[in-house]
C-alpha positions as CSV (number, residue, x, y, z in Angstrom):
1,X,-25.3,-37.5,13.1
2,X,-22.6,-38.9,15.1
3,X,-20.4,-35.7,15.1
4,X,-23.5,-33.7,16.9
5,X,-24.0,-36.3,19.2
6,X,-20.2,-36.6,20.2
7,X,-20.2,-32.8,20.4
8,X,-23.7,-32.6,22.2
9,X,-22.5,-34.8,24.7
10,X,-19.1,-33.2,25.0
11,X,-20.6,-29.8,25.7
12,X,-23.4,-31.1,28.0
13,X,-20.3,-32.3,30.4
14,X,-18.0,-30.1,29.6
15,X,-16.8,-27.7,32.8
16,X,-18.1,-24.6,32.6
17,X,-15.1,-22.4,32.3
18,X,-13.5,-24.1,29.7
19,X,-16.3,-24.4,28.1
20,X,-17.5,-20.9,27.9
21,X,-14.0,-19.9,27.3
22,X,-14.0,-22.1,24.0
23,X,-17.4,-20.5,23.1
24,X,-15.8,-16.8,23.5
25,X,-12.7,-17.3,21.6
26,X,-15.1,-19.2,18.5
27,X,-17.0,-16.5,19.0
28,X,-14.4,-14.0,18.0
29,X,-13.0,-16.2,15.3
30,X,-16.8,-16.1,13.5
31,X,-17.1,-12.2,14.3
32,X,-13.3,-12.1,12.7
33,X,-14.2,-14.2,9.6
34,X,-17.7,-11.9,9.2
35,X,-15.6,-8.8,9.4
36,X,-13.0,-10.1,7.1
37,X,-15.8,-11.1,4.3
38,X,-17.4,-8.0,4.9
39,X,-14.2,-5.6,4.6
40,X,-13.3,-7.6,1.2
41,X,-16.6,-6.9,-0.2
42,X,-16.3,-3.1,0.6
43,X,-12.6,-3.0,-1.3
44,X,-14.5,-4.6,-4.0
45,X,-17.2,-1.9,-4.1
46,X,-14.6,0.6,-3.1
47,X,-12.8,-0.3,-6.6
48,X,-16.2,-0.6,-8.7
49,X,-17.3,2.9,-7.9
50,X,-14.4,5.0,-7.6
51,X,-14.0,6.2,-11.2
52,X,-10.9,6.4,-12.8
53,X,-9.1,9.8,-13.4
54,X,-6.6,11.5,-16.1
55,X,-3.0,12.3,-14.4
56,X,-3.3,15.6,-15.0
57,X,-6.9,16.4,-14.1
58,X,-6.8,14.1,-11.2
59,X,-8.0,15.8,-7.8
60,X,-6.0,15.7,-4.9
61,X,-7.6,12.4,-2.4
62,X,-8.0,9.0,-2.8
63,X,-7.9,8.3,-6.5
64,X,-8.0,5.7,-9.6
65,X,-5.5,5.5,-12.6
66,X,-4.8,3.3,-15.6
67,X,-2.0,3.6,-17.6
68,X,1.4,2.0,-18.4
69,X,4.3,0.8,-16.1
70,X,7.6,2.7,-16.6
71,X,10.9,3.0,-14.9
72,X,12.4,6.3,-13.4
73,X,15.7,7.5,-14.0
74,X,18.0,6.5,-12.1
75,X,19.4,2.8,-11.9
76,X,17.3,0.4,-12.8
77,X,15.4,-2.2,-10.8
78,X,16.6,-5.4,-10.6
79,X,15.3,-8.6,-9.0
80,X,18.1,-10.1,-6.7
81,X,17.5,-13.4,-8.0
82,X,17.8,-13.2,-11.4
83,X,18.9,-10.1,-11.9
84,X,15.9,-9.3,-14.8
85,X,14.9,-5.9,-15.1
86,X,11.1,-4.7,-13.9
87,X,9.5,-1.9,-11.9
88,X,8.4,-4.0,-8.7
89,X,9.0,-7.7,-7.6
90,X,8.2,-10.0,-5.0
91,X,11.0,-12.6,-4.5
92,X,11.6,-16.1,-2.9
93,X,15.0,-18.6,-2.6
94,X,13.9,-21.7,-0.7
95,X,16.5,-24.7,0.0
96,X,15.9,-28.1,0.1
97,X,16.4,-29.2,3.6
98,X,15.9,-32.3,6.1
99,X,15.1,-32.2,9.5
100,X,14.4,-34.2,12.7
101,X,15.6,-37.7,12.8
102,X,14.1,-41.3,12.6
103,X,10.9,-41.5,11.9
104,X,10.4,-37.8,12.4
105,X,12.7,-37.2,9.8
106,X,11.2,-35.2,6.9
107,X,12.4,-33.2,3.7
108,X,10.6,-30.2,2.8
109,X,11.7,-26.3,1.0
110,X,12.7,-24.2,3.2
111,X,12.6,-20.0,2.6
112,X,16.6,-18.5,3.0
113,X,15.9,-15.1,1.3
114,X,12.9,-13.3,0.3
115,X,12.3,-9.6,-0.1
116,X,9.8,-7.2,-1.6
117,X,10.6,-4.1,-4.1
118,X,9.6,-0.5,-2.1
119,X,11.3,1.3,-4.9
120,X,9.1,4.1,-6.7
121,X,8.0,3.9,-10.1
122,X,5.6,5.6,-13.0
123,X,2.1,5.1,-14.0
124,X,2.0,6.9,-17.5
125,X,-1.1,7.6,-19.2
126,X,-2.1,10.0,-22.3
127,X,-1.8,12.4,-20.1
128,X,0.9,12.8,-17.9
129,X,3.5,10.5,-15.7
130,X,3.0,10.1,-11.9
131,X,4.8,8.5,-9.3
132,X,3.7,5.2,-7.6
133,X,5.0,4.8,-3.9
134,X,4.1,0.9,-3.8
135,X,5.1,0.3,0.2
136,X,1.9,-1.1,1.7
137,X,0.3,-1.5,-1.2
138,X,-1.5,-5.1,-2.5
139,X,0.1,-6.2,-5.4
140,X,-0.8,-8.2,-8.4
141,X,2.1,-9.0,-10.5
142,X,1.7,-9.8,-14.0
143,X,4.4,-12.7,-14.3
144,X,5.0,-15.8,-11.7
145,X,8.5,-17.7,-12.7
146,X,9.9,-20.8,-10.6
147,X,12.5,-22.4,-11.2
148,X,15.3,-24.5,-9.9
149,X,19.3,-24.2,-9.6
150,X,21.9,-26.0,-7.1
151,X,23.3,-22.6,-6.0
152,X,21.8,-20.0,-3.4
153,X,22.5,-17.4,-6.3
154,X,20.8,-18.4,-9.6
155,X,22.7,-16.5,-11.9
156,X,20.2,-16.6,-14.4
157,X,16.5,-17.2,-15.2
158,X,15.4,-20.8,-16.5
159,X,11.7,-21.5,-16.9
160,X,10.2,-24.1,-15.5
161,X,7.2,-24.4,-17.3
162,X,3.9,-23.5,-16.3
163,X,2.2,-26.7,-15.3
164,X,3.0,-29.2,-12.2
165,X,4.3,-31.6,-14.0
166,X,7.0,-29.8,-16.0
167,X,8.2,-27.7,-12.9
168,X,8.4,-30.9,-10.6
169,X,10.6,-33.0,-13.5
170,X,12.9,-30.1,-13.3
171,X,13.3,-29.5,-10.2
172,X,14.4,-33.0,-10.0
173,X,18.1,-33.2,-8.1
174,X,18.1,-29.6,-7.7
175,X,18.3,-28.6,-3.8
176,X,17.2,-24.4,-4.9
177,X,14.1,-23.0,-5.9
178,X,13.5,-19.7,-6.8
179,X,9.8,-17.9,-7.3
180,X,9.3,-14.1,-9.0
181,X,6.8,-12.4,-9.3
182,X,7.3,-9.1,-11.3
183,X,6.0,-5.8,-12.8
184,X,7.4,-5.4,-15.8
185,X,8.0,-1.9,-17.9
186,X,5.3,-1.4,-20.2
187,X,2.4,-3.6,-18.7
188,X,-0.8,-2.1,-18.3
189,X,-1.5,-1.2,-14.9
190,X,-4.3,0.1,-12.3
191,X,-3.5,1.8,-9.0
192,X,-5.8,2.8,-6.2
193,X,-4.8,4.9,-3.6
194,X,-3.8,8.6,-2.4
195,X,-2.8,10.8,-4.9
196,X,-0.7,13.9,-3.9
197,X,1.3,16.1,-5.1
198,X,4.4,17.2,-3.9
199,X,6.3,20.8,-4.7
200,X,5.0,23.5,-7.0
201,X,1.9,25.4,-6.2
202,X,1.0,22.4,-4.0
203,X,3.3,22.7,-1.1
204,X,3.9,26.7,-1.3
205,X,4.3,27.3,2.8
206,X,2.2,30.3,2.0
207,X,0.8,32.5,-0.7
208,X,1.8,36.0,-1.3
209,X,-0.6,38.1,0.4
210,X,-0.6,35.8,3.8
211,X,3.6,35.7,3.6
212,X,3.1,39.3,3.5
213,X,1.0,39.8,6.6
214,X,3.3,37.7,8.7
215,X,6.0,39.5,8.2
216,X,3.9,42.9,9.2
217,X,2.7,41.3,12.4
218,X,6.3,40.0,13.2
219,X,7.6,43.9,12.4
220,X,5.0,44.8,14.6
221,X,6.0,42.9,17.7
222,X,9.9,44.6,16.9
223,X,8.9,48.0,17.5
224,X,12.6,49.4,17.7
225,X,12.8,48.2,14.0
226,X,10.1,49.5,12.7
227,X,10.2,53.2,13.9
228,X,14.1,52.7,12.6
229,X,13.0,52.0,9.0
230,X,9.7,53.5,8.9
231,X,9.3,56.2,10.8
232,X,10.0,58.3,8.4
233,X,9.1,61.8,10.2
234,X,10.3,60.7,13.5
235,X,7.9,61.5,15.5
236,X,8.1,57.8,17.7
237,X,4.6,56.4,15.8
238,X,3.7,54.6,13.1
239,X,0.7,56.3,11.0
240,X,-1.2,54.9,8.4
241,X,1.1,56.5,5.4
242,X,4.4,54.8,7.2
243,X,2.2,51.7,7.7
244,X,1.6,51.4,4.0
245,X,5.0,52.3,3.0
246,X,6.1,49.3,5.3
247,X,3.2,47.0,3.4
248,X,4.8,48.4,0.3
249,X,8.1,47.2,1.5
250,X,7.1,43.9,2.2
251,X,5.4,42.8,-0.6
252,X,8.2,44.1,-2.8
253,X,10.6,41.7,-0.7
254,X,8.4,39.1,-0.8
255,X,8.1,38.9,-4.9
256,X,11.9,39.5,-5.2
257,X,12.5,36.6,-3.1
258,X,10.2,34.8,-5.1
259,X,11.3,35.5,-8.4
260,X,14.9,34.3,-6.8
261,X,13.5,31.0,-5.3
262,X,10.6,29.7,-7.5
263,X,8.6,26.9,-6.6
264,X,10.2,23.1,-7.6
265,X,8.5,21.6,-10.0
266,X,4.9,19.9,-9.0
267,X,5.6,15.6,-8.8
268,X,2.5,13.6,-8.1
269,X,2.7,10.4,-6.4
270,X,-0.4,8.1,-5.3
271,X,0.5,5.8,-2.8
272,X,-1.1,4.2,1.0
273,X,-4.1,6.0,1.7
274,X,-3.8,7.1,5.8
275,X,-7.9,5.5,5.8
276,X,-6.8,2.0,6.4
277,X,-10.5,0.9,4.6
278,X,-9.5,2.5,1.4
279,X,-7.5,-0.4,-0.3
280,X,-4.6,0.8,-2.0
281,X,-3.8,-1.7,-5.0
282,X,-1.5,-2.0,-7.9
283,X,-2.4,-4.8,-10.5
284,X,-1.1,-5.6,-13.4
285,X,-3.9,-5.8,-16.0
286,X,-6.9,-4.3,-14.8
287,X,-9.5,-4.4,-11.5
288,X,-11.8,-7.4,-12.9
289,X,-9.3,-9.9,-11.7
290,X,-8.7,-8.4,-8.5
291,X,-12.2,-7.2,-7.5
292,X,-13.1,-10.9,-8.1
293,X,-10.7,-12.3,-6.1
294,X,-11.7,-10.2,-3.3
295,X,-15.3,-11.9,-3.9
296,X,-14.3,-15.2,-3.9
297,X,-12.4,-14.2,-0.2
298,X,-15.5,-13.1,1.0
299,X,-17.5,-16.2,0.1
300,X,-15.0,-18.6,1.4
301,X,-14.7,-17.1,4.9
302,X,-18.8,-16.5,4.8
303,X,-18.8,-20.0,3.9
304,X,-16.2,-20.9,7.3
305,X,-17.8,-18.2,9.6
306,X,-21.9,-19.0,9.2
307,X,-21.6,-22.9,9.7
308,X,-19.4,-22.1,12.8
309,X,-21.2,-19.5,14.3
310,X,-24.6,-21.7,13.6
311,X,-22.9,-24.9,15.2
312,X,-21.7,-22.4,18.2
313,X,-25.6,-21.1,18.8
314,X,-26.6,-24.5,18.4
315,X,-24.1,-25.6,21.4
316,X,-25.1,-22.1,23.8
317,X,-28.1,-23.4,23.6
318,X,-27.6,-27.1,23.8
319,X,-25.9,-26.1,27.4
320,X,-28.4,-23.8,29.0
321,X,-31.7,-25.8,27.9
């Protein structure tokens, strides 16, 4: 083949340290595109076998949940662009634009504004309501919209159509284009990721009995204060009846203070997992589509990296025979 015999020759009288550093940096773009394939497939297993949990019987850790999209109160989310209402969105606001001169000169779209929702929403199922926390997540929107406008500020939302043709007729003359992709209230959803939950029994900074015994050992250390309020024969020691009576003491404080102060109410949120090879995702939908898409990524950079690192063997060896 001509290609292997240009290459052949090319590596045969190449100089040896640019050679080898060519070979060293392929070699780390094959080990990359192995180690992406292989991580993709292991988020695809990861989502197969995890098994998806109720809200309410959920254990605390990296979890799975179906259920329906919701907004919390508050104000509502709103996409900048159009203004539509939905639970998370990806926008986009590219301009028309020309650049270089001559024949350099080209025309191509141009991003001006783009942002991401990081605004929390709910994940309802039969039940119970938790929170989703969707920073760092990836994110499979139900609905794609472009369209095009004359203004950096749409104003409204007007379908383009959903095939080539229809959205490059109207885009015709228009120097804006604007792309959504949105979460809307009500969609089915599946999350992946850490599920915690905040306030009530949860997060107590301690239970009764060990509240208790810190507060003994820190009336222990203040000697001065405890013959004052429990030496109750003053004889300058503390025996075991004054001892108990202090105990006493303190756990009656410690439930009236508690009865004063209860516990917030328990919230659960799942969100980024701190194990960066647990993938946290939020689709719209279900995991089929997602798990395959993760599949085809893995074929298509198994199909880049084996070819490459095949024709990079074939070269080492093509230089030291």
């Amino acid at each position: 083949m001509p290609f292997l015999e240009t290459l052949g020759a090319a590596v045969q009288n190449a100089e040896a340290g640019p050679l080898w550093l060519c070979g060293g940096f392929t070699a780390l773009l094959v080990g990359a595109l192995f180690y992406g394939a292989q991580r993709s497939l292991n988020h695809a297993r990861m989502m197969l076998n995890t098994p998806t949990a109720l809200i309410r019987s959920a254990a605390q850790g990296y979890t799975e949940l179906r259920g329906m999209a919701e907004m919390m109160a508050g104000d509502p989310i709103r996409v900048p662009a159009s203004l539509r209402h939905c639970v998370w969105f990806k926008y986009k606001i590219e301009q028309y634009q020309e650049s270089g001169h001559g024949r350099e000169r080209r025309r191509d779209w141009v991003v001006v504004e783009h942002g991401t929702s990081d605004s929390l929403f709910n994940l309802t199922d039969t039940s119970g309501t938790c929170a989703v926390d969707p920073e760092g997540a990836e994110v499979h929107a139900s609905q794609r919209d472009v369209w095009y406008g004359q203004s950096r500020v749409p104003g409204s939302f007007h379908a383009a159509g959903d095939n080539l043709v229809s959205r490059w007729f109207s885009g015709l003359g228009k120097t804006y284009r604007y792309t959504e992709h949105l979460i809307r209230p009500g969609d089915a959803l599946y999350v992946i990721g850490q599920f915690t939950t905040h306030g009530g029994a949860h997060t107590a900074p301690l239970t009764h009995d060990h509240e208790v015994a810190d507060r003994l050992r820190a009336l222990k250390r203040n000697q001065a204060q405890l013959l004052r309020e429990f030496d109750s024969n003053r004889d300058g020691h503390i025996d075991a009846a004054e001892w108990q009576a202090a105990r006493t003491a303190l756990e009656h404080e410690v439930r009236e203070e508690r009865a004063e102060n209860p516990l917030p109410p328990a919230v659960d949120v799942i969100g980024r997992s701190a194990d960066r090879r647990r993938p946290f995702v939020i689709a719209a939908g279900g995991e089929d589509r997602v798990v395959r898409r993760h599949r085809r990524l893995a074929l298509l950079l198994v199909a880049l990296g084996a070819p490459l690192g095949v024709l990079l063997l074939w070269c080492v060896m093509l230089r030291l025979a």
